[in-house]
N, C-alpha and C positions, 0 to 999 in steps of 0.2 A: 564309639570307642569301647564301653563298656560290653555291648553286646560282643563285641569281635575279638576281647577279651575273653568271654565267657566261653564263647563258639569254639576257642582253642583251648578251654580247661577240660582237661579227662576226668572221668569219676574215680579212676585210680589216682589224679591228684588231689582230686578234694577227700578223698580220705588218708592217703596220705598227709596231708597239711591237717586234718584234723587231730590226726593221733598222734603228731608233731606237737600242736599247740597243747595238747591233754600229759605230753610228757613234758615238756621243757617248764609247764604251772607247777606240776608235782613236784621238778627237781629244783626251780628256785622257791616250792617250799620246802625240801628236804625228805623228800617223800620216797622210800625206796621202790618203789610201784611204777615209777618214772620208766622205768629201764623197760617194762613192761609192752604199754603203750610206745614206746620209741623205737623196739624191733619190729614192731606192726608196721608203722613207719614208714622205718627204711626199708623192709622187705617191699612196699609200694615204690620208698621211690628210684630203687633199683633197677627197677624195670624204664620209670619215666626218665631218669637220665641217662640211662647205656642209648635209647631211644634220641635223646637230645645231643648227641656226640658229645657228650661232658662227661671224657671217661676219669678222669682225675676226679671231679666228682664220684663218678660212680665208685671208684676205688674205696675214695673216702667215707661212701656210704657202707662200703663191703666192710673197712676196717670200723665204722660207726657198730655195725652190727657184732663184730667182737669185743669191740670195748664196752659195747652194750652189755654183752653176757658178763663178760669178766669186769665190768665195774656191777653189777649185781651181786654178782656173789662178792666180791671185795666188800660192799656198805653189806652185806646180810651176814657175812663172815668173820671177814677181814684177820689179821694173824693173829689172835687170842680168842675166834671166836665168838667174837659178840662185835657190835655194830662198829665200826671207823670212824672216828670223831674227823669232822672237818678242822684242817688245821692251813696255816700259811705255807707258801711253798721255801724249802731249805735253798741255800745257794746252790746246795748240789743240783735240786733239782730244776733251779733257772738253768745252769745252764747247761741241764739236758734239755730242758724245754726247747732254747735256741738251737741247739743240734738238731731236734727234731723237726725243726721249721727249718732250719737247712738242707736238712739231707733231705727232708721230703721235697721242697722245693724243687733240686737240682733232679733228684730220682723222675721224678714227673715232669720237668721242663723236657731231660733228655728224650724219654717214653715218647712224651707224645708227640715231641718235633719230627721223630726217626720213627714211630712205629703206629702212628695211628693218624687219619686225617682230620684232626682238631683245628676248628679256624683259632682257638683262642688257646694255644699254650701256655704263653707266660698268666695271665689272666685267671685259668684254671687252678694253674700251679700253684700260684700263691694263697687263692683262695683256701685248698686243700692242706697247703703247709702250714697254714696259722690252725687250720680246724684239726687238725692230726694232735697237735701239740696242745691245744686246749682239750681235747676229750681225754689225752693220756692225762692230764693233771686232772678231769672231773672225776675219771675213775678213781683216782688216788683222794681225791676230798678235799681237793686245794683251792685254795679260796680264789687264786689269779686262773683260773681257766676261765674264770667267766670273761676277762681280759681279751685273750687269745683268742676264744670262740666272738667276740663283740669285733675283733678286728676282721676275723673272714668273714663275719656276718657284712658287715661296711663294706667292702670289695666286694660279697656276692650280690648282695643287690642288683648294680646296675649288669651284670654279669650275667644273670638271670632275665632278666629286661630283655637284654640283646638279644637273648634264646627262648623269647617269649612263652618263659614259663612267668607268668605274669602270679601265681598263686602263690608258688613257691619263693617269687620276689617278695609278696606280702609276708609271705610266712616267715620271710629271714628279715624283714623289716620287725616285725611283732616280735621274732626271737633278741634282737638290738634290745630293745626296751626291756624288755624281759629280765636279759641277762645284768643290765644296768641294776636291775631288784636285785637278783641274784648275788651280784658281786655282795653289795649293800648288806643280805641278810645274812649271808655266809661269813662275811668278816665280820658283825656281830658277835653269831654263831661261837666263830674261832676266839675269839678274843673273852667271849665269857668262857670257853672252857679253858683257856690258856689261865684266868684268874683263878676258876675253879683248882686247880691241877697244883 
């Protein structure tokens, strides 16, 4: 089982899934360097999922890679300049968050029912729509994206299984756990600077 596992990992995915794991340690410790490591990435695993017919994935990896840039320079910027405190997310911004997981849903259900041969559209969809809506709030410094990204994370797993990308299932297993730190140090985080302030 293991060997036949192996037989079907590419070296594009084990470095992919390397610079995966090297970004997502940095970001749940706050490390702006994250961003770095995580366009390497998804430039890898762009290729291995347009390859895997998981284009709702691959989308999401295209839009990974621009929230990638623009949450960089947001935490190395941000609007005064100097770094963007991690904060909770506003009502306004839940329920952008929920539109975002809608509309990406429905955008991607329709795509790939009518223009692409995907065995697994609804499946996809979903995955992508929680992941869209948690990177738009990582960029921003919101402590519930770890939330959102832990939910697509739980759906992609066995989703990835099915399409035996068995590495990148590990990967979004390790990213679970991760993001569980994450939420935990980020709400610290917020909550000492909310006393601070």
């Amino acid at each position: 089982m293991m060997q036949e596992i192996l037989s079907k990992t590419t070296w594009l995915e084990w470095f992919g899934v390397s610079f995966a794991v090297v970004q997502v340690l940095l970001a749940q410790k706050n490390n702006i360097h994250n961003y770095l490591f995580g366009i390497a990435g998804i430039l890898l695993a762009l290729y291995v999922k347009f390859n895997a017919r998981l284009y709702a994935e691959f989308t999401l990896d295209l839009y990974y890679l621009v929230m990638s840039i623009y949450g960089w320079l947001f935490w190395k910027y941000g609007k005064k300049q100097s770094e963007t405190p991690i904060t909770l997310t506003t009502r306004i911004e839940k329920y952008k968050a929920i539109g975002i997981v809608l509309g990406t849903f429905l955008l991607f259900y329709l795509f790939l029912t009518h223009y692409t041969d995907s065995d697994v559209p609804v499946w996809d969809s979903v995955v992508t729509a929680f992941a869209w809506a948690g990177m738009w709030l990582m960029a921003k410094r919101k402590v519930e994206n770890w939330v959102l990204l832990n939910i697509s994370n739980f759906i992609a797993v066995p989703l990835l299984i099915h399409k035996d990308l068995y590495l990148y299932a590990a990967l979004t297993a390790f990213l679970f756990i991760v993001a569980i730190f994450g939420y935990i140090n980020w709400n610290k985080i917020a909550k000492q600077t909310h006393y601070a302030s």
